[in-house]
C-alpha positions in Angstrom: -59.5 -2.8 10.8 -57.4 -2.6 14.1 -55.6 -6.0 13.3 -54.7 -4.7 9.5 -53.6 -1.5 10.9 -51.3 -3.7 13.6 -50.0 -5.6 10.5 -49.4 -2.6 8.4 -47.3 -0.9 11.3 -45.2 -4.3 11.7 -44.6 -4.6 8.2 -43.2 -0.3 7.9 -41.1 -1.5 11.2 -39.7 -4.5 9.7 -38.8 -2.4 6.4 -37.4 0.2 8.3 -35.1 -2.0 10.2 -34.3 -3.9 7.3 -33.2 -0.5 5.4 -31.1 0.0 8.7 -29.3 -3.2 8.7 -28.6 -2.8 4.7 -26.4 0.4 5.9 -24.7 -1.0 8.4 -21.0 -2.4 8.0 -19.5 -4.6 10.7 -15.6 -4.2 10.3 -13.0 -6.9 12.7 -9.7 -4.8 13.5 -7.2 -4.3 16.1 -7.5 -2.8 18.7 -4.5 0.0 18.9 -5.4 4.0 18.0 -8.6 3.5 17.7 -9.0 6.9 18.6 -6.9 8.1 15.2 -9.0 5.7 13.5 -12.1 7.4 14.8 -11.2 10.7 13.7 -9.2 9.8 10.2 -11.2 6.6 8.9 -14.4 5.9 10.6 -16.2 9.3 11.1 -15.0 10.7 7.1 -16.5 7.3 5.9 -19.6 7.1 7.6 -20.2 11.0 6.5 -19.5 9.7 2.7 -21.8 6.8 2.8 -24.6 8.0 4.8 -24.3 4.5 7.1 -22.9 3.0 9.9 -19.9 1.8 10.6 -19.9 -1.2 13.5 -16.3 -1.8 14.8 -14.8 -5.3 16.8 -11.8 -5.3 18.1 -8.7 -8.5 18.9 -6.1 -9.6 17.1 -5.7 -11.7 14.4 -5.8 -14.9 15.7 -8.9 -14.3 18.0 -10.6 -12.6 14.4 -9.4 -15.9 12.8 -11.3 -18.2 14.8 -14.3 -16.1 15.4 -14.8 -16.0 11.3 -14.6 -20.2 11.5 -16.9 -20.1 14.5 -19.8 -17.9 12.5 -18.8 -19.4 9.1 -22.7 -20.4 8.8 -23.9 -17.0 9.6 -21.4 -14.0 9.4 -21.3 -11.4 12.2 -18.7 -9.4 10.3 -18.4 -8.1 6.5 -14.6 -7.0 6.7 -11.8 -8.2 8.3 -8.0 -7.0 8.7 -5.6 -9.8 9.8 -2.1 -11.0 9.0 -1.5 -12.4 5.6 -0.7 -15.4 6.7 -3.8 -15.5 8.8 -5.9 -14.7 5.7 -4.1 -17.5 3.9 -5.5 -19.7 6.4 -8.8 -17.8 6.1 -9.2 -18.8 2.4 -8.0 -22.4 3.2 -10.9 -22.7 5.5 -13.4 -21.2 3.2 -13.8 -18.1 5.2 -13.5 -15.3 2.8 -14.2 -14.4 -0.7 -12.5 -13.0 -3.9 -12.2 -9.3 -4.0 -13.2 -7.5 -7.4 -10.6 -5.2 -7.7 -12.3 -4.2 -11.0 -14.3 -1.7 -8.4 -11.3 -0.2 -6.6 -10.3 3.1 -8.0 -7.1 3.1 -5.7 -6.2 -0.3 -6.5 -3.7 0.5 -8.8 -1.7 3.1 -6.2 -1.1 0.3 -4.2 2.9 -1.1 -4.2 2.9 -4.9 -5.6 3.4 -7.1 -3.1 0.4 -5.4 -1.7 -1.9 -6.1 -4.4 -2.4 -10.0 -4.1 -0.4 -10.7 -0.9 -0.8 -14.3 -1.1 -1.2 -14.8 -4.7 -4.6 -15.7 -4.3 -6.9 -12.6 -4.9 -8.5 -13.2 -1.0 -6.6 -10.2 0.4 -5.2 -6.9 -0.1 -2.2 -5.4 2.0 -3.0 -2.1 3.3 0.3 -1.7 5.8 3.3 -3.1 6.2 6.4 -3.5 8.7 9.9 -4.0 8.2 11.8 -6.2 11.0 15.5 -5.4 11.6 17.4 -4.3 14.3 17.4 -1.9 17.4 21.2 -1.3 18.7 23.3 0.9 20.8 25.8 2.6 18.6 27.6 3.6 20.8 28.5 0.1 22.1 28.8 -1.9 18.3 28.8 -1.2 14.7 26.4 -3.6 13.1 26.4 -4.6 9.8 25.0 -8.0 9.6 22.1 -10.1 11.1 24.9 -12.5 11.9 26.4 -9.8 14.1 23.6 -10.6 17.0 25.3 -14.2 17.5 29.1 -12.1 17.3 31.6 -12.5 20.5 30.9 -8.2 20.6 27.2 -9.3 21.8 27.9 -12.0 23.6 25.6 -11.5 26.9 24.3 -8.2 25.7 21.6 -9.4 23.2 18.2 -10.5 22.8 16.6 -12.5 20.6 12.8 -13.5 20.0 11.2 -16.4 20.8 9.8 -18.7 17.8 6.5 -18.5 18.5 6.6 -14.3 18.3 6.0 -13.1 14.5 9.8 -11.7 14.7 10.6 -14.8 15.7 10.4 -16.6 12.6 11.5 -13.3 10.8 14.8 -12.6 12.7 15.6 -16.6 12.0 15.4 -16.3 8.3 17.3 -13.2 8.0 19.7 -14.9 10.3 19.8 -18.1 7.5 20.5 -15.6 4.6 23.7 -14.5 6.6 24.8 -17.8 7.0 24.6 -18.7 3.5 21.2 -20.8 4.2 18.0 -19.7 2.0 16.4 -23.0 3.5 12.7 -22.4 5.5 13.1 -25.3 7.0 15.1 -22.9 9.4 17.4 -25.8 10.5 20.6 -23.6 9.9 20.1 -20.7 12.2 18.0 -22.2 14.8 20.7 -24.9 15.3 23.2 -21.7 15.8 20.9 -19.8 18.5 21.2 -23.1 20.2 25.0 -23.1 20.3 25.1 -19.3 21.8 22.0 -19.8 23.6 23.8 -18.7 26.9 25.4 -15.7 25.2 21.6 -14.3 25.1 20.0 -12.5 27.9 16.5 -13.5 27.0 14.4 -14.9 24.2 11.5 -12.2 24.5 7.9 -12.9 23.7 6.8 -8.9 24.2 8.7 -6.0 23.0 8.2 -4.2 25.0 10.1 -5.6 27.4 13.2 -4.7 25.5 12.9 -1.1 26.1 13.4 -1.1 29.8 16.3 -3.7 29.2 17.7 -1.2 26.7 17.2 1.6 29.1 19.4 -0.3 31.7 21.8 -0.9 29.8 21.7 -5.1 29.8 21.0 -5.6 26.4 22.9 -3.7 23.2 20.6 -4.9 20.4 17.4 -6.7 19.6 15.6 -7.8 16.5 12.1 -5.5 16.5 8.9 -4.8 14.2 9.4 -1.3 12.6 6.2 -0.4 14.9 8.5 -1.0 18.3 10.5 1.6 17.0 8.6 4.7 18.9 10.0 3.5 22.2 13.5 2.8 21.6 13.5 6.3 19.9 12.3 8.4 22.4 14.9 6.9 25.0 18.0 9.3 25.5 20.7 6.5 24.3 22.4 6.6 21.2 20.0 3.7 19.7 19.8 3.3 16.0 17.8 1.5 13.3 20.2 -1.6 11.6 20.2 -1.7 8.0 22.1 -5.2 7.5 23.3 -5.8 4.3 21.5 -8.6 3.7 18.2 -6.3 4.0 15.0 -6.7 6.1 12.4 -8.5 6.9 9.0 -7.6 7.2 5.2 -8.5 7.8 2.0 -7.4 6.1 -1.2 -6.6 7.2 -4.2 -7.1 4.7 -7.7 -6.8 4.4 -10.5 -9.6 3.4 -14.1 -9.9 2.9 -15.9 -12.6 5.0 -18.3 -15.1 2.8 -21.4 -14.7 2.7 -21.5 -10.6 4.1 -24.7 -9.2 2.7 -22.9 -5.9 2.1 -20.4 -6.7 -0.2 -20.5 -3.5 -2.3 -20.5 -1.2 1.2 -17.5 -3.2 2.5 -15.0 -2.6 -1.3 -16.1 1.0 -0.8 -14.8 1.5 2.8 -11.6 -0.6 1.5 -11.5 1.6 -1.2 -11.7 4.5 0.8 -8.5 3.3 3.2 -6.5 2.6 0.8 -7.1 6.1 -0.9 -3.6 8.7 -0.8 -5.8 10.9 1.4 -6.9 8.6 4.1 -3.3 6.6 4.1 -1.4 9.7 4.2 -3.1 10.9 7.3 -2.2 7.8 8.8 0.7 7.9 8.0 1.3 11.5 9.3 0.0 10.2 12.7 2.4 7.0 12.7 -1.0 5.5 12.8 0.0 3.0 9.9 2.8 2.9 7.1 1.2 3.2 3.9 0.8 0.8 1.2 -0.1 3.5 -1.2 2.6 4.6 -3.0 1.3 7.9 -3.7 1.8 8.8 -0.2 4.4 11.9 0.3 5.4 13.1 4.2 8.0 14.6 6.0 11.5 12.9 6.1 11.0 13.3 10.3 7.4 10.9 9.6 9.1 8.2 7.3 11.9 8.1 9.3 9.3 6.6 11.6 8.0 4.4 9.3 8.3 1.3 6.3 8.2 3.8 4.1 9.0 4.5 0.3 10.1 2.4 -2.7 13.5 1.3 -2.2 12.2 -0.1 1.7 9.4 -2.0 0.1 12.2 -3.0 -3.1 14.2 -4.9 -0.2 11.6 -6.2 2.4 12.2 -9.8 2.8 9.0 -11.4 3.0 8.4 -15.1 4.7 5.7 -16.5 2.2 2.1 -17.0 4.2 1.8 -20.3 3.1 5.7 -21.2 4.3 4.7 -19.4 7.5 1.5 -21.7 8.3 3.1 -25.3 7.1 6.2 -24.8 9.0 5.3 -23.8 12.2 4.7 -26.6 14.2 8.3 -28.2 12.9 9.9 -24.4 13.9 9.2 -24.9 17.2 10.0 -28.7 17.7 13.4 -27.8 16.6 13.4 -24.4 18.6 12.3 -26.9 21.7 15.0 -29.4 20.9 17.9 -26.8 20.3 17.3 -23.9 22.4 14.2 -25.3 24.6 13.1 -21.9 25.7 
C-alpha cells in the first residue's frame, strides 16, 4: 500500500509539473527597456493567458548561436533578432514557418513587415530608418554624398563596416553616386580617398554624441533609435532627409523548431503586434511600430520610423545580400580604408 501510494503521489507531481511546463513560454530578446516591456507586454500577456512568460536576454548574434547550439533540444520557443539574422536562422534549419492563418493582427501589419525575407520564417515587428544627424547651423545637407563634401571635410564621421550602419550608410552613399551595385565597390573605394577628411570611423554611437556636443564632428550617419541623444543636446542638430531617401533595418520575430508551445508562442506574437500593445510602445519610444493602425502625437513620431510615406521610402539592404557579402565588405573596407 505505502509503495502504491509513493507511486501515485510521483505520478500527480509529474502531471502537475508537466501541466506547468505546458504554460510556460521562453521568449530570446534584447536586452534594452525591459522595464517598459514588463509593464506594457509581459505582465498584460501573462494576465490573458493564465501562464508564464520566461524572458533571456543578448543580442542577436549571441541569440543566433545559442539557437544552433540547442538545435537538438530547444531552450527557447520565440525569438526576436535581425532579419538578416533570421535569414541565417532558416538557412541553418533553426526556425519554423509561421501560420499566419492564426494571427488576427496579421493583416495590420505594413508589407515589408509581413514576410521580411520572403520566406514565411519571420515577421517584422519594428523598424529603423538610418540617415543622418547634422548641425544646421554649420551645413545644409541635402545628400548622402554631402558627408564626403569639402564643407565636412574634418568635421564628419562615418561608421565602420562591420557596424549595421555601416553597410547601410555605404549603400545610400552608392545610390548618390549613381552606383546601385551591393558589391559596394563604388562608395567604399570613395571613403578611402577622403579617409583623412574623417574624424573617426565609429563602432558605438554613442560615442558621437559627446563628439557632437564638442563640437568636432558636424554630422554622422545614425540608427533612428540614436536619435534620443543628439535631440536632447542644446545644438541646433537636425534629422537629414537626403533626397535619395533612407535606409533602414528591421527587427522580426521567429519561432525556434521543435518549441513544444507553438500555439502559446503565435498568441504572444499576436498579441505584440496588436494596435494596442504597439501603440503603447510606441508612446514610450519603446519601439516604432509596424502596425499601421498605430495613431500618436506628432511630438512621439517625430521620435520615431513612423507612418506610411517613411516606411514608402525606407531603403532596405536585402538579408540575404547582407549575409553573402560581408566577408568581401570588409576585405575591401581593409584594403581601401584599413580602419
Amino acid at each position: 500500500m505505502k509503495k502504491l501510494l509513493l507511486a501515485s503521489c510521483a505520478l500527480i507531481a509529474s502531471l502537475n509539473a508537466a501541466q506547468a511546463d505546458e504554460n510556460k513560454l521562453t521568449i530570446s530578446v534584447y536586452g534594452f527597456a525591459q522595464d517598459a516591456f514588463k509593464e506594457i507586454l509581459y505582465k498584460p500577456f501573462e494576465e490573458k493567458c493564465g501562464c508564464e512568460l520566461v524572458v533571456e536576454t543578448g543580442n542577436s548574434v549571441e541569440r543566433l548561436a545559442k539557437m544552433e547550439a540547442n538545435k537538438d533540444h530547444p531552450v527557447v520557443d520565440l525569438a526576436v533578432m535581425t532579419s538578416q539574422d533570421a535569414l541565417a536562422a532558416h538557412r541553418k534549419d533553426l526556425t519554423d514557418k509561421i501560420d499566419t492563418s492564426k494571427l488576427e493582427n496579421f493583416d495590420k501589419l505594413y508589407d515589408i513587415a509581413k514576410d521580411p525575407n520572403g520566406d514565411g520564417y519571420s515577421l517584422g515587428y519594428t523598424f529603423y530608418t538610418s540617415s543622418i544627424a547634422y548641425r544646421s547651423d554649420k551645413i545644409d545637407l541635402t545628400s548622402w554624398k554631402d558627408l564626403l563634401s569639402d564643407k565636412l571635410a574634418g568635421h564628419v564621421a562615418l561608421p565602420n563596416i562591420t557596424t549595421s550602419q555601416g553597410p547601410l550608410t555605404l549603400y545610400m552613399l552608392g545610390k548618390a553616386m549613381g552606383d546601385d551595385d551591393t558589391s559596394l565597390k563604388g562608395p567604399i573605394e570613395e571613403v578611402g580617398k577622403h579617409k583623412d577628411d574623417i574624424v573617426t570611423f565609429y563602432v558605438r554611437s554613442s560615442q558621437l554624441v559627446q563628439l557632437m556636443q564638442q563640437e568636432e564632428i558636424w554630422a554622422a550617419p545614425i540608427g533612428r533609435f540614436a536619435w534620443k541623444g543628439f535631440s536632447k543636446m542644446d545644438l541646433p542638430i537636425k534629422w537629414a532627409t537626403p533626397k535619395e531617401g533612407q535606409s533602414g533595418g528591421m527587427n522580426v520575430m521567429v519561432l525556434t523548431k521543435g518549441s513544444e508551445h507553438r500555439d502559446l508562442a503565435l498568441q504572444f506574437m499576436d498579441f505584440w503586434l496588436s494596435t494596442d500593445i504597439q501603440t503603447k510602445l510606441a508612446e514610450g519610444l519603446v519601439d516604432s511600430p509596424a502596425n499601421k493602425d498605430v495613431k500618436v502625437a506628432d511630438d512621439i513620431a517625430d521620435n520615431l520610423t513612423y507612418g506610411a510615406d517613411t516606411v514608402a521610402n525606407l531603403h532596405l539592404i536585402p538579408s540575404d545580400v547582407m549575409i553573402d557579402n560581408r566577408d568581401a565588405w570588409l576585405e575591401q573596407w581593409n584594403e581601401k580604408v584599413g580602419q
